[in-house]
C-alpha positions as CSV (number, residue, x, y, z in Angstrom):
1,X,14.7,-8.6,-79.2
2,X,15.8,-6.6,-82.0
3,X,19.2,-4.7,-82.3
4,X,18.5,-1.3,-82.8
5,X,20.1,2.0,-84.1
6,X,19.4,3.4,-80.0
7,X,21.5,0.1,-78.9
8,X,23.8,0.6,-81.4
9,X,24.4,4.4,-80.5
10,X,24.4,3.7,-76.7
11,X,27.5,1.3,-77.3
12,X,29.0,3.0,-79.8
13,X,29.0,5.8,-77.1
14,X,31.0,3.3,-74.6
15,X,33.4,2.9,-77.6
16,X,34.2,6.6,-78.0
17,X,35.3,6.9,-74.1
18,X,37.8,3.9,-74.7
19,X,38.7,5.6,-78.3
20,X,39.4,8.6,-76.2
21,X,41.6,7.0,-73.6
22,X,43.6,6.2,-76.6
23,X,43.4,9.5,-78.3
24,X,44.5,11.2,-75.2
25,X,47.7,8.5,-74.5
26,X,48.4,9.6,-78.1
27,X,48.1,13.0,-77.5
28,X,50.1,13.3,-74.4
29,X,52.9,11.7,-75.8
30,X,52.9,13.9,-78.7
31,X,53.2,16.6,-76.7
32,X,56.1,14.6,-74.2
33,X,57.8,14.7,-77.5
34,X,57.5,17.9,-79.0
35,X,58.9,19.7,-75.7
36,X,61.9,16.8,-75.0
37,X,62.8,17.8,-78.9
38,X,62.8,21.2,-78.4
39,X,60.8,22.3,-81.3
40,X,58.9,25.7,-81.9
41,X,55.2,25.5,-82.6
42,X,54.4,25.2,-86.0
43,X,51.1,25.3,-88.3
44,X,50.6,21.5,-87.9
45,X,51.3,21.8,-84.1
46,X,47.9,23.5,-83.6
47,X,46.1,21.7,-86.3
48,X,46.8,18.2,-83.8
49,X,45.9,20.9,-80.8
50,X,42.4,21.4,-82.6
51,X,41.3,18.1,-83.8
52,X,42.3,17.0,-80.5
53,X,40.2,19.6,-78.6
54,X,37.3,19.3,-81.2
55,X,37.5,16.0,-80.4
56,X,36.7,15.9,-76.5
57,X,33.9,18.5,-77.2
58,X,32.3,15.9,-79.8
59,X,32.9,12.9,-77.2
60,X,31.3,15.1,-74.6
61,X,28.2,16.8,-76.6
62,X,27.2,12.4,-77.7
63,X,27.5,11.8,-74.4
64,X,25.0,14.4,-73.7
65,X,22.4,13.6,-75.9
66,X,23.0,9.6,-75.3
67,X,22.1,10.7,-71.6
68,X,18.6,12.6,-72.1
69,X,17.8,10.3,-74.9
70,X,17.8,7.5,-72.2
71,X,16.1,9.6,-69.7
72,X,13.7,10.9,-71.9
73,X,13.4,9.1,-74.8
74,X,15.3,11.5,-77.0
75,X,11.5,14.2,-76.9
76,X,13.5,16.8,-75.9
77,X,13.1,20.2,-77.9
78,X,17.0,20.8,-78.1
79,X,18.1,17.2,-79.3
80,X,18.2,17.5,-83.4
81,X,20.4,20.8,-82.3
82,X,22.8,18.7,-80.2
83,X,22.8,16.3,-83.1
84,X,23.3,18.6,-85.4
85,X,26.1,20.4,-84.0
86,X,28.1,17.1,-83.1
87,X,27.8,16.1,-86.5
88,X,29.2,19.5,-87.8
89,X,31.8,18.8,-85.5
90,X,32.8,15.3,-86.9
91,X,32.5,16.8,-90.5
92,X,35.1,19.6,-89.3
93,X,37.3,17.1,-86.8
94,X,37.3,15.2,-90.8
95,X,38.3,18.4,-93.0
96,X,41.3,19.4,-90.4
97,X,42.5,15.9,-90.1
98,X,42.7,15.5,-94.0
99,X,44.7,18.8,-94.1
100,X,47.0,17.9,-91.4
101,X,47.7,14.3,-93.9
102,X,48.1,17.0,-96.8
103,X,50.4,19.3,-95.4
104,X,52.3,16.2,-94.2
105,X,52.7,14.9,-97.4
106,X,53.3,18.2,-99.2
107,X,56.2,18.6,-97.2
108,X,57.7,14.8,-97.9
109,X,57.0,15.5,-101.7
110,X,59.4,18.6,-101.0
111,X,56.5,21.2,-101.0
112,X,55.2,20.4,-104.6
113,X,52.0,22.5,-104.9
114,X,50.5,19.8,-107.4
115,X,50.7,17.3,-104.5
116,X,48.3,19.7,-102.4
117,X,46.3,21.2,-104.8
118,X,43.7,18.4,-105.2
119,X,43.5,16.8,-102.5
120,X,42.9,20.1,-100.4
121,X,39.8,21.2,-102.8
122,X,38.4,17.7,-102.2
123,X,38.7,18.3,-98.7
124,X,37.0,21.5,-99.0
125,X,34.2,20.0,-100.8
126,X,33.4,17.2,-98.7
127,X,33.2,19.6,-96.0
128,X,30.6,21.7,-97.5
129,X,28.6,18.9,-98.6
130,X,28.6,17.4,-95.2
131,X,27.6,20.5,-93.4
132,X,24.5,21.1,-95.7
133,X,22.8,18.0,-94.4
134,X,23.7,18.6,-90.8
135,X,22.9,21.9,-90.5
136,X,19.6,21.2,-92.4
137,X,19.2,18.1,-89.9
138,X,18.5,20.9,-86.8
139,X,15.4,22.5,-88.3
140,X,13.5,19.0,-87.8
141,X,12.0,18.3,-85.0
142,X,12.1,15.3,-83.2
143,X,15.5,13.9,-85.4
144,X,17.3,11.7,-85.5
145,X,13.9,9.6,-84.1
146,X,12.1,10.6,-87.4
147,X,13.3,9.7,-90.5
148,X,15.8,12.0,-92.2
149,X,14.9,14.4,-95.9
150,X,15.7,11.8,-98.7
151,X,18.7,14.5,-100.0
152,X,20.6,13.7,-96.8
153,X,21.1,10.5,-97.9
154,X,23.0,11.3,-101.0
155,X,24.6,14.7,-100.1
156,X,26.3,13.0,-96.9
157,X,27.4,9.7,-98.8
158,X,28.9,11.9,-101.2
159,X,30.5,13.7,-98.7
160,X,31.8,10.7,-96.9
161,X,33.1,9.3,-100.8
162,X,34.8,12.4,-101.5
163,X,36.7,12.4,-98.1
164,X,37.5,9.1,-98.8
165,X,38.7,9.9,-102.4
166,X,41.3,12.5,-100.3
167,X,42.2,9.9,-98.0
168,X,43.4,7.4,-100.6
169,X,45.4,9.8,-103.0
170,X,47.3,11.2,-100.0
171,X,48.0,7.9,-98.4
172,X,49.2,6.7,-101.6
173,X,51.2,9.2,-102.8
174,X,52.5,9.1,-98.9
175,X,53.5,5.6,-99.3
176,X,54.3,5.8,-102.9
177,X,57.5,8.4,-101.4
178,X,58.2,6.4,-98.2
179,X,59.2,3.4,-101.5
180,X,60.8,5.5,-103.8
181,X,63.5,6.6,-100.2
182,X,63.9,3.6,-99.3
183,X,64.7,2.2,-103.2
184,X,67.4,5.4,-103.0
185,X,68.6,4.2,-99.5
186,X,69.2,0.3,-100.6
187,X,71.3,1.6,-103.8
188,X,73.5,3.5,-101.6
189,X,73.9,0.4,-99.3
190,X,72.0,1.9,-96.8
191,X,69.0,-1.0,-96.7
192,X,70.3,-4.6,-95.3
193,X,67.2,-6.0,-93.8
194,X,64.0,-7.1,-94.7
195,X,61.3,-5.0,-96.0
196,X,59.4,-5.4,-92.9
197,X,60.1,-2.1,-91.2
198,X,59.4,-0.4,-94.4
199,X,55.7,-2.1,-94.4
200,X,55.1,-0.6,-91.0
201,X,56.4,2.4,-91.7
202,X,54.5,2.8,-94.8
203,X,51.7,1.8,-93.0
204,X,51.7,4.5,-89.8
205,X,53.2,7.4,-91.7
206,X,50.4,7.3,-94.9
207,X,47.5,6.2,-91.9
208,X,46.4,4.0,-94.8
209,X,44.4,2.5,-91.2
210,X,41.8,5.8,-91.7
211,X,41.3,4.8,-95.4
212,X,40.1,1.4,-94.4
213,X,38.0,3.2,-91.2
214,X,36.5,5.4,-93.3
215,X,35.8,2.9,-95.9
216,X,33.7,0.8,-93.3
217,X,32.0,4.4,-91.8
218,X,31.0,4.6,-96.0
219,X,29.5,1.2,-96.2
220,X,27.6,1.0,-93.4
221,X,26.2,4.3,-94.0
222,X,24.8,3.2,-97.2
223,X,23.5,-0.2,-95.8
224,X,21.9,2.3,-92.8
225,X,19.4,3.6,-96.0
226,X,19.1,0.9,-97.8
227,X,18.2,-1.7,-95.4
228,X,17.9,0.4,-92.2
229,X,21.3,-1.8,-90.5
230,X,22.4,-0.5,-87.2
231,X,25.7,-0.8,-87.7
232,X,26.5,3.5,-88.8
233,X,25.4,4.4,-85.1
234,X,27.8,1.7,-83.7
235,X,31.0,3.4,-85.7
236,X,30.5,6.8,-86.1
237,X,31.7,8.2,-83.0
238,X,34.4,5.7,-82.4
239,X,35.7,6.4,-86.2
240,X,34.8,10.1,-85.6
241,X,38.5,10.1,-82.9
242,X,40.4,7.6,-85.2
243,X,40.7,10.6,-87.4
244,X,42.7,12.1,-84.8
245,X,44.2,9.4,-83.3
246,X,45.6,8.8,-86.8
247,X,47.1,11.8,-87.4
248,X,48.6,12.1,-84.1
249,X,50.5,9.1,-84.5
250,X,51.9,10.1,-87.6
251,X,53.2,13.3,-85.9
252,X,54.4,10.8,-83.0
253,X,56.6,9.1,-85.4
254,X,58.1,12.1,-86.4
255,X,58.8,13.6,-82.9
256,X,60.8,10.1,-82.2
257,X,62.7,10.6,-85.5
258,X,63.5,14.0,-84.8
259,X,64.6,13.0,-80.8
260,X,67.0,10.0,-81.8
261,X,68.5,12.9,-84.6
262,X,69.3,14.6,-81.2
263,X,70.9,11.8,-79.3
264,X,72.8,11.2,-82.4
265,X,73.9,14.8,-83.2
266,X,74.9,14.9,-79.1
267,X,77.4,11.5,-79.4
268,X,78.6,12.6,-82.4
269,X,79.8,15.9,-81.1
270,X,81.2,14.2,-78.1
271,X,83.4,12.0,-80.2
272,X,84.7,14.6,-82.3
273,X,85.5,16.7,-79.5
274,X,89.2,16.4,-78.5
275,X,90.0,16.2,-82.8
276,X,91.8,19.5,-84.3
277,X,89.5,22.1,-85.8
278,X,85.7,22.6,-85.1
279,X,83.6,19.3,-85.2
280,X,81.2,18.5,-87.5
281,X,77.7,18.7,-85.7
282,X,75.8,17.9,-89.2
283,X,73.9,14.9,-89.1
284,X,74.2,12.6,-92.2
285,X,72.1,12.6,-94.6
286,X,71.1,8.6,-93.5
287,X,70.6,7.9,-90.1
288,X,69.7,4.5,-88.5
289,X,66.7,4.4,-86.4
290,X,67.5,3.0,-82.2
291,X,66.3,-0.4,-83.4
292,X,68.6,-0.7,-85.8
293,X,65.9,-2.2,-88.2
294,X,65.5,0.4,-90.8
295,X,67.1,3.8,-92.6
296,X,64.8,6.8,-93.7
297,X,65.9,10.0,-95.2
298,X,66.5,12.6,-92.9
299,X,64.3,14.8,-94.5
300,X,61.2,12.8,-94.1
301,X,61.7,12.7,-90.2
302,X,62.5,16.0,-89.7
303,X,59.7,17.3,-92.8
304,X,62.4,19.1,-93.8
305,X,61.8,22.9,-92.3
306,X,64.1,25.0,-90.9
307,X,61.1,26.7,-88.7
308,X,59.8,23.6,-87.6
309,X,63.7,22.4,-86.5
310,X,64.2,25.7,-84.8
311,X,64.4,25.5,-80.4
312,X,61.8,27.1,-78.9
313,X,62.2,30.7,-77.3
């Protein structure tokens, strides 16, 4: 018996719930971070807080229409509309979780506007692209069972390209910086182990992981077209929550950055305590991470911002 795209969608549902676990381990840590650290909600704060809530109501509106498509063979009236509207959803959970990645690495490039100019438009397009086909997709009856308008095809794979396109200039201008500070760092002595920790930095912080994820969702959407391969309907829900599992983690990092800069800042007051004249409650401008293993610029952990340092109320 033949593999099918309804096979492939079934267990590609299953895949989304264990995505989700993830996404929502992820999550709740981010937010065990942000309130042990003390910070004040910022911009970013609620861009997570959306993808993450778009996110569930994605999970939840598949799982919906994987249900009556079992039960009733997907003839129900409603089903391109349910389609439709989870596929707006993934297009939008995409756009937010590129401009969370942007704003991230406008702030490590020190807020130049030429690092957020391009990407952001790219974004923007992508989006618009990918909601002309979707919202197009509700006005035909008995979809996604029929086949789709041949424009779909094209408008959606270049929506999916141009998203990529963003993905890979911000993770490599992200991991482009993350090199340059860490070639400043070993000619001030800072650097004495291997380049190892720098790899996985590089790695989480510029969620070059997406790139590759959505360079997969791409092929396989094309090879869906071409040669009518299962394989889109296996991925795109699972790969729809890596976009915010991805982001999240980056945020993670920086939470744990920031929270060690605490402990720090704490012992170093303590020591300096019983010395004449006030202590000196900066933090260097270096810091050594708990594990010892690697040294980052305290302005890439922190993102540099005075209101995003600042306790809450």
């Amino acid at each position: 018996m033949a593999f099918t795209s309804g096979d492939a969608a079934y267990i590609g549902n299953l895949l989304s719930h264990l995505f989700l676990g993830v996404y929502a381990t992820v999550f709740g840590l981010y937010l065990r971070l942000t309130w042990k650290t003390k910070l004040r909600l910022v911009i970013v704060d609620y861009g997570i807080i959306l993808v993450f809530l778009l996110s569930v109501t994605t999970t939840i509106g598949d799982a919906v229409q994987q249900f009556f498509t079992l039960r009733r063979g997907g003839t129900a009236s409603w089903i391109p509309q349910v389609n439709a509207a989870t596929a707006s959803l993934i297009g939008f959970i995409d756009f937010f979780a590129q401009i969370i990645l942007i704003y991230r690495c406008w702030r490590v490039w020190n807020r130049a506007i030429w690092v957020a100019i391009i990407p952001s438009v790219l974004a923007l397009v992508a989006l618009i692209l990918g909601m002309c086909a979707t919202i197009d997709s509700a006005t035909v009856p008995g979809y996604p069972a029929v086949p789709p308008k041949r424009w779909w095809a094209g408008m959606l794979g270049a929506a999916m390209g141009t998203s990529l396109a963003v993905n890979a200039v911000v993770s490599g201008l992200l991991i482009t910086r993350i090199w340059l500070v860490h070639r400043e760092n070993k000619k001030l002595g800072g650097v004495r182990d291997s380049a190892l920790p720098l790899v996985l930095s590089a790695l989480l912080q510029s969620a070059v992981l997406l790139f590759f994820a959505q360079l997969i969702f791409l092929v396989l959407y094309i090879l869906r077209y071409r040669y009518r391969n299962p394989g889109f309907a296996l991925v795109v829900a699972p790969i729809a929550l890596l976009y915010g599992i991805c982001c999240t983690a980056v945020m993670v990092r920086i939470r744990m950055n920031r929270l060690y800069e605490l402990r720090v800042a704490t012992v170093h007051s303590k020591l300096r305590f019983g010395e004449h004249g006030p202590a000196d409650n900066t933090l260097p401008t270096h810091f050594v991470e708990a594990s010892g293993k690697s040294v980052a610029l305290k302005h890439l952990s922190t993102e540099n911002s005075e209101s995003t340092l600042a306790p809450r109320a």
